[in-house]
C-alpha positions in Angstrom: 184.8 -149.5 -22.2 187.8 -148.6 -19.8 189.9 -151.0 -18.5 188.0 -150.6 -15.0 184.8 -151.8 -16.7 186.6 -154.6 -18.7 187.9 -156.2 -15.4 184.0 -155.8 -13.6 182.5 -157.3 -16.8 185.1 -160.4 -16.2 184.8 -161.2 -12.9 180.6 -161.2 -13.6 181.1 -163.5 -16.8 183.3 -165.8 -14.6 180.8 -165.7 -11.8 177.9 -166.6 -14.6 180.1 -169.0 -16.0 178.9 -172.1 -14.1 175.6 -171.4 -14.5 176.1 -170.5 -18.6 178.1 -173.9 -18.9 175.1 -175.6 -17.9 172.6 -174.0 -19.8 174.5 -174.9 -23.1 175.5 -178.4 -22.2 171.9 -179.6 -20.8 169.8 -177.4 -22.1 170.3 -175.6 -25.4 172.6 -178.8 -26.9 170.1 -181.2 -26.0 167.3 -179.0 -27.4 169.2 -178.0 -30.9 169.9 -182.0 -31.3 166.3 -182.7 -30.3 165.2 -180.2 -33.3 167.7 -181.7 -35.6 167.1 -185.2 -34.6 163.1 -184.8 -35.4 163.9 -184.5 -39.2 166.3 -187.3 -39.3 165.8 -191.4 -39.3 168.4 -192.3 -36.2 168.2 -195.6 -34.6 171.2 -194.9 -32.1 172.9 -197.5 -33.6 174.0 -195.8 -36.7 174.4 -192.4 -37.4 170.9 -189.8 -38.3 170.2 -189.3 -42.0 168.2 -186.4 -42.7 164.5 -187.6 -44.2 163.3 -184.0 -44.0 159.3 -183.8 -42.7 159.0 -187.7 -43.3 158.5 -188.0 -39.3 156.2 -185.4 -38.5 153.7 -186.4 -41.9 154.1 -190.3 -40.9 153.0 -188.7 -37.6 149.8 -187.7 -39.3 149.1 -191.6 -40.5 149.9 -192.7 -37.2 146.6 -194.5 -35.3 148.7 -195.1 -32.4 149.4 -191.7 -32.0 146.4 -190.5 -32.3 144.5 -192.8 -30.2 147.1 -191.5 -27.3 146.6 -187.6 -28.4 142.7 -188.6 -28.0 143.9 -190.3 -24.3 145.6 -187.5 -23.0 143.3 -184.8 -23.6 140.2 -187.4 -22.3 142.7 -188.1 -19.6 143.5 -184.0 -19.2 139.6 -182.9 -19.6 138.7 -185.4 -16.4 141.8 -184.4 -14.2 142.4 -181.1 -14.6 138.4 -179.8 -13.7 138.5 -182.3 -11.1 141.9 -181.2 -9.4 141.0 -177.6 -9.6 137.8 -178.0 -7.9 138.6 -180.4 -5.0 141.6 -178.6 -3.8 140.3 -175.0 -4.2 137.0 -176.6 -1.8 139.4 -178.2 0.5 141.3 -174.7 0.9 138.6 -173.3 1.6 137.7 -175.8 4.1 140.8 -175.4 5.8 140.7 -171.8 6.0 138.0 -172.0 8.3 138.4 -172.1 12.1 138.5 -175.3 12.6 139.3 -177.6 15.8 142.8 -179.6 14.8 142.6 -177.3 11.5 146.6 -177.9 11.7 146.2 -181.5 11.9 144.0 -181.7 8.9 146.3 -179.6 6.6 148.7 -182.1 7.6 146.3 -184.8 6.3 145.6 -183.6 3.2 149.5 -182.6 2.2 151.0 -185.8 3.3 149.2 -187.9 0.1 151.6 -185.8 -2.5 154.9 -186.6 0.0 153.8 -190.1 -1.0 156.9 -191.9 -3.7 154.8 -192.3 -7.4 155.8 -195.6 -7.0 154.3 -196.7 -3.5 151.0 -194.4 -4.7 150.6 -196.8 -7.9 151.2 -200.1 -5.7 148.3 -198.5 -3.3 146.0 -197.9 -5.6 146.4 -200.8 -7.7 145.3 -202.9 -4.5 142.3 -200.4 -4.0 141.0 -201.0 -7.6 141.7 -204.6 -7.7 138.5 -206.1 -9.1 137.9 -208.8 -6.6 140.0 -207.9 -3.3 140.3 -204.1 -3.9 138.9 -201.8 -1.0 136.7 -199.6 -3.6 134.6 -202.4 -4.8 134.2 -203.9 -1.3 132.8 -200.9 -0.2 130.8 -200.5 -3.1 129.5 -204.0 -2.3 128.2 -203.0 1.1 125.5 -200.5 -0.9 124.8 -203.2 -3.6 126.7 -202.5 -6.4 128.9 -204.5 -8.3 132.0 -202.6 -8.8 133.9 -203.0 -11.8 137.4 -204.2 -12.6 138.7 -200.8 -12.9 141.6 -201.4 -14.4 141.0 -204.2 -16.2 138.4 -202.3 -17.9 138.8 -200.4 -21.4 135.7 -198.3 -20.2 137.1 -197.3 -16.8 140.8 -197.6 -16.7 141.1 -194.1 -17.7 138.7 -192.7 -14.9 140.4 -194.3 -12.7 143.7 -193.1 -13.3 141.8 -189.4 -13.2 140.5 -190.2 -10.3 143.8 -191.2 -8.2 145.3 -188.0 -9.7 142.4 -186.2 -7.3 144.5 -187.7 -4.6 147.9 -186.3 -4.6 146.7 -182.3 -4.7 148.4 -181.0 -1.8 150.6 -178.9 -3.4 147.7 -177.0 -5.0 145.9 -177.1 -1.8 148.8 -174.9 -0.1 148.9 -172.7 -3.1 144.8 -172.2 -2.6 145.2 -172.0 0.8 148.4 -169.4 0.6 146.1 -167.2 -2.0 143.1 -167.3 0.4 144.8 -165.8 3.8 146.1 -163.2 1.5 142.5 -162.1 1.1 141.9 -158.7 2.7 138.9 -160.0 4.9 137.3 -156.5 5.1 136.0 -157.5 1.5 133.7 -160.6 2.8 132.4 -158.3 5.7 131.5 -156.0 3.2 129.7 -158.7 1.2 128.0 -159.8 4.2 126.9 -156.5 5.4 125.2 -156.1 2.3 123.3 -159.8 2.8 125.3 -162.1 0.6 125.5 -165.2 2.0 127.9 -168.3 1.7 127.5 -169.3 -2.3 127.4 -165.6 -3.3 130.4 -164.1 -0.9 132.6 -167.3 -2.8 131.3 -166.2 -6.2 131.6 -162.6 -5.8 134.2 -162.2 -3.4 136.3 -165.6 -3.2 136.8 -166.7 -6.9 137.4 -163.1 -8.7 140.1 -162.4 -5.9 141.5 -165.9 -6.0 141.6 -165.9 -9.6 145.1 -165.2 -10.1 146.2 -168.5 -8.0 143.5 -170.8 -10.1 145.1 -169.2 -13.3 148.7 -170.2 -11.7 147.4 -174.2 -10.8 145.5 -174.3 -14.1 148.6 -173.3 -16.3 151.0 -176.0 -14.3 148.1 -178.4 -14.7 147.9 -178.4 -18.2 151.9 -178.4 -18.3 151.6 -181.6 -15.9 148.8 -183.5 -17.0 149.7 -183.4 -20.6 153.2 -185.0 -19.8 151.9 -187.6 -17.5 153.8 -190.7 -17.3 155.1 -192.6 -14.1 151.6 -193.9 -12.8 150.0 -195.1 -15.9 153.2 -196.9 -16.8 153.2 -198.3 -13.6 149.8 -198.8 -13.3 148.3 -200.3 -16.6 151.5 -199.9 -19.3 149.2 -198.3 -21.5 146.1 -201.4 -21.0 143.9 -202.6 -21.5 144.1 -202.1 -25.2 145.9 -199.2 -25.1 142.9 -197.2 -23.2 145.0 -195.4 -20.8 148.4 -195.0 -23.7 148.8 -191.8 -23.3 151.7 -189.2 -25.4 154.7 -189.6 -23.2 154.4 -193.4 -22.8 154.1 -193.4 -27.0 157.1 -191.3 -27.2 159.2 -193.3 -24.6 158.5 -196.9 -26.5 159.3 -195.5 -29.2 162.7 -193.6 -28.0 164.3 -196.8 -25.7 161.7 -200.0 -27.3 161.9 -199.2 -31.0 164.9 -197.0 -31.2 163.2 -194.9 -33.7 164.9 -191.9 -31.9 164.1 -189.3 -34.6 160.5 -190.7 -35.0 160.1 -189.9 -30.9 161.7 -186.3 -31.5 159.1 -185.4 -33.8 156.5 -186.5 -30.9 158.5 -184.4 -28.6 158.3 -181.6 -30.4 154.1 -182.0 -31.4 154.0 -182.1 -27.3 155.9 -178.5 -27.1 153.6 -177.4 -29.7 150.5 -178.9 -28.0 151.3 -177.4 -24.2 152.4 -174.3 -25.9 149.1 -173.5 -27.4 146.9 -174.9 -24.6 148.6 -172.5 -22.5 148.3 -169.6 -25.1 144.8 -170.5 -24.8 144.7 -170.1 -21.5 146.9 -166.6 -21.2 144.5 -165.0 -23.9 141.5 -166.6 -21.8 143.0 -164.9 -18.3 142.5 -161.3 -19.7 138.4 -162.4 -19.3 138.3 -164.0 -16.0 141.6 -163.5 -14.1 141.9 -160.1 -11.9 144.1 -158.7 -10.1 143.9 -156.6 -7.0 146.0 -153.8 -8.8 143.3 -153.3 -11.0 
C-alpha cells in the first residue's frame, strides 16, 4: 500500500474507532466472559473455577428449569398466534376508508407508548378477582369469572392475553406492508369474482407475507425473552405457573449468585431462539414470497 492509501486507511480506522471500542468493551467482552463463565462455578464473591459441563448437565436434572422451558413455549404458542392474527386484522381494518381512520390508528398505537410498568399496574386491577373490570363484566352475562391471576390454570392466559394489547408496533408494520400493495392486484381479483375472504387469501396474505415473516421472527426473539410484566405481575405465581426462562435465569444471576449456573441458561436461550428462528427461515422458503419473484 502507498503511503497515500496508508494515511486514507487511518483516518477510516480512527473514524471506526468509536464505534469498534464499543463493540469489544460491551459486546464481544461481555459475550467471551458469558461463554467462559457458563463452564465455571462463580458466585461473584470469589473468583470462577472451571467445573467443565457440570452446569449445562445439572441443567438437564433441573425441574425448575424445565417447568419454565415448558412455560415459555406454553406462554409463546398462545401469544405469538394471537399477536399475529389481531394486529394483521386490525391493519387491515385500518386500511380501509374509514371516517376518523386517523384517529383510530392513534387508538390502537397509543397502548404500546404505555411504560411496562403502569401496563402491569392496569391490568393487575382489571384481573383482580373481586374488584377487577373483566370479571365485573363477565358478571353482567352470568358468569363467574375467575381469579385470573391467582389461578395456576389461568395466570398464564392471562398474561397471553395482555400481550394482545400492546401490538401497535406490529400493527404499523402491517399497516406499512399493506399500502405498499399494488392495488391493481385486488381489482384484478375482483374482476374475476373473488370476494372478501378469497381476495385476503389469495391476494392479501401471499403479498403480505414477507412483513408476517418479519413480526413472526421478532416475536419469537421477544416472547421467548419475556420478563418485565410477569415479574411484575405474578413473580413467577402462583406456583411458579407463569416462571418463565428469563425470570429463572435472573434469580439465579442476582438471588442465588450462581452466576455461572445462570450463563449456562443464557446460553440454552441463544441456542433455543437460534433454532426457532432457523425453523422459521427454512419454513419461509414455503410460504414467504416476494414480489421479485
Amino acid at each position: 500500500m502507498t503511503k497515500r492509501e496508508l494515511h486514507r486507511l487511518g483516518k477510516g480506522m480512527a473514524f471506526l474507532s468509536p464505534w469498534m471500542i464499543g463493540f469489544v468493551l460491551f459486546s464481544l467482552l461481555p459475550i467471551s466472559l458469558l461463554f467462559y463463565y457458563s463452564f465455571c462455578r462463580y458466585t461473584l464473591l470469589q473468583p470462577p473455577h472451571w467445573v467443565g459441563w457440570r452446569n449445562y448437565t445439572d441443567l438437564l436434572h433441573d425441574k425448575v428449569f424445565w417447568q419454565a422451558v415448558r412455560n415459555t413455549f406454553s406462554y409463546a404458542a398462545m401469544a405469538i398466534p394471537a399477536g399475529l392474527l389481531v394486529s394483521l386484522g386490525l391493519a387491515m381494518l385500518l386500511d380501509l376508508e374509514l371516517p376518523g381512520r386517523a384517529v383510530w390508528r392513534t387508538i390502537v398505537f397509543v397502548p404500546s407508548l404505555v411504560p411496562v410498568v403502569t401496563a402491569a399496574m392496569l391490568w393487575m386491577w382489571l384481573y383482580n378477582g373481586r374488584l377487577g373490570l373483566i370479571n365485573l363484566l363477565l358478571g353482567k352475562v352470568g358468569i363467574a369469572g375467575p381469579a385470573w391471576l391467582g389461578d395456576p390454570r389461568w395466570a398464564l392466559p392471562a398474561l397471553a392475553l395482555m400481550s394482545v394489547w400492546g401490538v401497535g408496533n406490529t400493527v404499523v408494520i402491517f399497516l406499512a406492508g399493506l399500502q405498499d400493495m399494488p392495488r391493481e392486484l385486488y381489482e384484478a381479483a375482483e374482476l374475476d369474482g373473488a370476494g372478501v375472504v378469497r381476495r385476503i387469501w389469495h391476494v392479501t396474505i401471499p403479498m403480505l407475507s414477507p412483513v408476517i415473516f418479519y413480526n413472526l421472527v421478532m416475536a419469537i426473539i421477544g416472547t421467548l425473552q419475556v420478563f418485565d410484566v410477569p415479574y411484575i405481575m405474578t413473580n413467577g405465581g402462583p406456583a411458579r405457573a407463569t416462571y418463565f426462562l428469563s425470570m429463572y435465569l435472573y434469580d439465579n444471576a442476582f438471588v442465588y449468585l450462581q452466576m455461572g449456573y445462570a450463563s449456562a441458561m443464557a446460553w440454552i436461550m441463544l441456542l433455543i431462539v437460534l433454532a426457532l428462528t432457523g425453523l422459521a427461515l427454512l419454513s419461509s422458503r414455503r410460504w414467504v414470497h416476494y414480489q421479485s419473484k
